[in-house]
N, C-alpha and C positions, 0 to 999 in steps of 0.2 A: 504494500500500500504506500502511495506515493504522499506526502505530508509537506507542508508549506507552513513557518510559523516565523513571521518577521521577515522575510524574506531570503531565507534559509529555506532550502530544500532536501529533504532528506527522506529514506525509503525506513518504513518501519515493518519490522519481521513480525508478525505477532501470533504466536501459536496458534491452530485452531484445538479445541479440545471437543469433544465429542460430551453432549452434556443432557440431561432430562429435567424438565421442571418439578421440582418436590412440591412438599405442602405452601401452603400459602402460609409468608409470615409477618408479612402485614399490609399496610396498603400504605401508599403515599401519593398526595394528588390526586385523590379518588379511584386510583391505578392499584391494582394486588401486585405483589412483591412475591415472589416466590425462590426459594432455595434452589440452587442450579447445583446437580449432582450429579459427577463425573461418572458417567459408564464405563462399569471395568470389562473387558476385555474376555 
């Protein structure tokens, strides 16, 4: 992913992880929050 901050350019690596939404743990913004829980393998 290409990124731009000040007028620096620079490419940022950023993992992907493989993930599932858990329980809900709370809400923010009238938005639910939910626990992201990495799949094992």
């Amino acid at each position: 992913m290409k990124l731009n901050y000040r007028g620096v350019t620079y490419a940022a690596n950023i993992p992907t992880v493989a993930t599932v939404e858990g329980k809900v743990i709370g809400k923010y913004r009238g938005v639910e929050l939910h626990e992201q829980v990495v799949k094992a393998h």
